[in-house]
C-alpha positions in Angstrom: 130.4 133.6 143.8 131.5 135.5 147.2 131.6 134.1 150.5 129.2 134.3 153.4 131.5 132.9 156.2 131.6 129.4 157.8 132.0 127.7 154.2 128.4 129.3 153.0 128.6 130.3 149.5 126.2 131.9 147.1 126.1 132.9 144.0 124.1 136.0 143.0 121.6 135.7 139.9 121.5 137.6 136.6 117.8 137.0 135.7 119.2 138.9 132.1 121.8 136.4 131.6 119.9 134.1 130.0 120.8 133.4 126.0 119.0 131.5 123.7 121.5 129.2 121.6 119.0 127.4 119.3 115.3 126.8 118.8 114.2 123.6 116.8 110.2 123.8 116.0 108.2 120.4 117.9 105.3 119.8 115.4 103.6 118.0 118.1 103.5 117.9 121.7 105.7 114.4 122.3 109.6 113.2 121.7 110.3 117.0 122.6 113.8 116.5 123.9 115.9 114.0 126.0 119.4 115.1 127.2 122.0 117.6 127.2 125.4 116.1 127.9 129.1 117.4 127.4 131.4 114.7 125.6 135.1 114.3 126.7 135.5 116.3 123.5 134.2 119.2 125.6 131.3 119.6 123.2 127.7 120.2 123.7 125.6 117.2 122.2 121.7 117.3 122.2 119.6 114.9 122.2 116.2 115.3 120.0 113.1 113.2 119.1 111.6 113.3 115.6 109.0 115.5 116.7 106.1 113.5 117.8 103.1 111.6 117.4 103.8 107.9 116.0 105.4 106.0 113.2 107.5 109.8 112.7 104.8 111.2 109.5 107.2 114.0 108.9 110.0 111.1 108.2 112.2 114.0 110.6 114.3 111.6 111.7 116.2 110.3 108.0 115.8 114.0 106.6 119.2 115.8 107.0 117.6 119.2 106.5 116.2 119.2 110.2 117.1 118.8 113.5 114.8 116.3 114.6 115.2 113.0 115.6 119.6 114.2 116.0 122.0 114.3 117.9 123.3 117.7 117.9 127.0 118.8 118.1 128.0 122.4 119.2 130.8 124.2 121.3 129.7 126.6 123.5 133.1 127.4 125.2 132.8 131.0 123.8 131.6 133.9 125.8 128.4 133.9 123.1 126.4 131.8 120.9 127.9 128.5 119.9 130.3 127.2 117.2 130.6 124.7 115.3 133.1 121.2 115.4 134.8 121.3 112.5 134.0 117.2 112.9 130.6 117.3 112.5 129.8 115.7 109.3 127.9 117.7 107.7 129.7 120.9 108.2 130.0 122.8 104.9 128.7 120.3 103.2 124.6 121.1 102.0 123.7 117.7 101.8 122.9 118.1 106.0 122.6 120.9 108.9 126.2 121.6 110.3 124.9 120.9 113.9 123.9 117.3 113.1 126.4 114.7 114.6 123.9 112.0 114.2 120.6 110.8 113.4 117.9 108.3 113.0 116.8 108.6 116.3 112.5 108.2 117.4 112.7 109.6 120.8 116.5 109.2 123.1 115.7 109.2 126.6 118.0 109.4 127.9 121.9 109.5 126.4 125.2 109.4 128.7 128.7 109.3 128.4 131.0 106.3 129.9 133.3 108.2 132.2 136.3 105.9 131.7 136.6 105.3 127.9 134.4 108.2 126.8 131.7 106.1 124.5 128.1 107.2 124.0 125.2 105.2 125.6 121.6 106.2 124.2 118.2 104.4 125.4 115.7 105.1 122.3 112.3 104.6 122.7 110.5 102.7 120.3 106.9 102.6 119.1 104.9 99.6 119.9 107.6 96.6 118.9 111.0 97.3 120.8 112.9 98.9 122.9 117.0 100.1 122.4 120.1 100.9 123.5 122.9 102.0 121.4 126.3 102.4 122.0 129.0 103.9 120.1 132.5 105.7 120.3 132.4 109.7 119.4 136.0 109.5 117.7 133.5 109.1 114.6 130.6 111.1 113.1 127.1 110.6 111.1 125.7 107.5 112.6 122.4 106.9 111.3 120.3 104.8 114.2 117.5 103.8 111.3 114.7 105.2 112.9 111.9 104.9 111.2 113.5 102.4 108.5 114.0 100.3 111.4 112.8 99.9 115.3 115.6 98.0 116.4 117.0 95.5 114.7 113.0 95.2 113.3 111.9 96.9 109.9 109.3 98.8 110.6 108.7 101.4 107.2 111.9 100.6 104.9 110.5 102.8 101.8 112.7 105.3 100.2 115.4 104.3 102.8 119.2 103.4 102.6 121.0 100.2 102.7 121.4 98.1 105.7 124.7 98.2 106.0 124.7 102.4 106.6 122.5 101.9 109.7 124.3 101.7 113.1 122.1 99.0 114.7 121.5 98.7 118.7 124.0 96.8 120.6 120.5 95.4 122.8 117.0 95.6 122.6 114.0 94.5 124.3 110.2 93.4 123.9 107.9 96.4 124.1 104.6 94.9 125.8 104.5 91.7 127.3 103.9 90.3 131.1 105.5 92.6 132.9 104.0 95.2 130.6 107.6 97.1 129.2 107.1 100.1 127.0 109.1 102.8 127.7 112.6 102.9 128.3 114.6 105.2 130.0 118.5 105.5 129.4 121.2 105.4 132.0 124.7 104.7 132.6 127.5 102.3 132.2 128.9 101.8 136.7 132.2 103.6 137.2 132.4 103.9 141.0 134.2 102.1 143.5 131.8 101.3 146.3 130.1 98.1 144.4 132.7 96.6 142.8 130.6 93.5 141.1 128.6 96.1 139.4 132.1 97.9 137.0 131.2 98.1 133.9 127.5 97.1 134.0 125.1 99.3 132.1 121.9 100.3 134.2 119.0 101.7 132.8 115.1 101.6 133.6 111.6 101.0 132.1 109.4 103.4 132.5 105.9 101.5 132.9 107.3 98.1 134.7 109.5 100.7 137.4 112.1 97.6 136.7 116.1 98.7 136.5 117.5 96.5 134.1 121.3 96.1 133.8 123.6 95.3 130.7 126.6 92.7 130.7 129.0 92.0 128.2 129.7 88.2 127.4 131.2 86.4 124.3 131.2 89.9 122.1 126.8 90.6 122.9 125.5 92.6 126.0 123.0 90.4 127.9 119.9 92.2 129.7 118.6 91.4 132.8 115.8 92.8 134.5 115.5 93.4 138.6 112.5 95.1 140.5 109.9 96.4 140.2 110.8 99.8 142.3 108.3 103.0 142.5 108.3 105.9 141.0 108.1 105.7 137.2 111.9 106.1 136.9 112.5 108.7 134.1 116.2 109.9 134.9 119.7 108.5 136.0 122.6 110.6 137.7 126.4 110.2 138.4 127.7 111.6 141.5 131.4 112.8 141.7 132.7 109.6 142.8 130.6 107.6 139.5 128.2 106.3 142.0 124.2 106.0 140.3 121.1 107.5 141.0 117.7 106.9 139.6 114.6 109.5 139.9 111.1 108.5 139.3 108.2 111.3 137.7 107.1 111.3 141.4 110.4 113.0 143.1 111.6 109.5 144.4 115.0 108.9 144.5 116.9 105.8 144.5 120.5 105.0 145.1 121.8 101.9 142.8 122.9 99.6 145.4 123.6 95.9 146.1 120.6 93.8 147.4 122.3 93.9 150.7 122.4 97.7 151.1 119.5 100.3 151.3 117.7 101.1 148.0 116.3 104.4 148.8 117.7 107.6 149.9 
């Protein structure tokens, strides 16, 4: 970066820079990909889908020999390529890829980590019966999210698969279809800022077909849902600023600023 005077800076580009890290095969054209996010580990975790179409007919998600339907673990703090967390579960061992942190996952759009204790939030989309959102802490490894033994807390193709008890089950779901018709949802964040106080500690997140935000609070050990909107936009993303205040951007450029009912919605 050099200076241009006046506080302008730029930063010339290295169109050669580029470096491939890792390239996972899509057999189909859906559930490509939902997040990149550093943990408070200082590790890369990736976010895959199981590949595509429906009812995963590759079973990507449970096998261990593939990257779909993961969450990926890597450190890329090295001048090249990446290496590997010694924590990853399945490091050395051949039962599973090194880079798999955890698995069982359909299609996680999007994940996030909570800025003040350091937990993993992941909205899942499901395939015609519900809708999730998991939560867990990254001080362990090798969740498996039961995709597609289970959409949600719901069976939906149990053969061949492991016990219950293995599966790391979704802390909420909702109702795919209904009236509003929800069917997609889109992950978000748990508030951290300062300027709406009543909302610390919610979790926001979206639907993708309703353009409803909904928001997660905790009471008597469950989180509850609740549902407010509908905006515009088909929301498909979420963003933290540097002072943990939210942001929600629909497919059509639209950006919203998570606010009290009192304040503006849109910026």
């Amino acid at each position: 970066e050099r200076s241009r005077g006046l506080g302008d800076v730029y930063k010339r580009q290295d169109d050669t820079s580029e470096e491939i890290l890792l390239t996972v095969t899509q057999p189909y054209s859906n559930h490509n990909g939902g997040s990149l996010a550093f943990g408070n580990d200082g590790y890369l975790y990736i976010a895959l889908g199981d590949g595509g179409s429906g009812g995963d007919p590759g079973n990507y998600a449970q096998n261990l020999q593939s990257h779909l339907g993961k969450i990926l673990r890597i450190d890329v703090s090295g001048l090249t390529s990446y290496t590997l967390p010694t924590t990853n579960p399945y490091v050395g061992n051949p039962a599973g890829l090194d880079e798999i942190w955890s698995y069982g996952l359909r299609n996680p759009w999007k994940m996030s980590f909570d800025s003040a204790n350091g937990e993993l939030w992941i909205g899942d989309v499901g395939q015609s019966n519900k809708e999730e959102i998991n939560n867990v802490t990254i001080l362990n490894s090798g969740y498996n999210f039961g995709w597609k033994c289970y959409e949600g807390n719901s069976t939906f193709n149990t053969s061949g698969c492991p016990t219950m008890s293995t599966i790391t089950f979704p802390v909420s779901e909702y109702n795919y279809g209904g009236n509003p018709f929800r069917c997609s949802i889109t992950g978000g964040y748990r508030y951290r800022g300062t300027q709406f106080p009543d909302f610390q500690g919610l979790y926001f997140f979206a639907d993708y077909c309703t353009n409803e935000i909904g928001t997660l609070t905790y009471s008597t050990g469950s989180w509850n849902a609740t549902f407010n909107g509908p905006f515009s936009g088909n929301i498909v993303t979420f963003g933290e600023d540097s002072n943990k205040e939210l942001y929600a951007a629909g497919i059509s450029l639209s950006l919203i600023h998570i606010s009290e009912p009192t304040r503006p919605l849109y910026i």
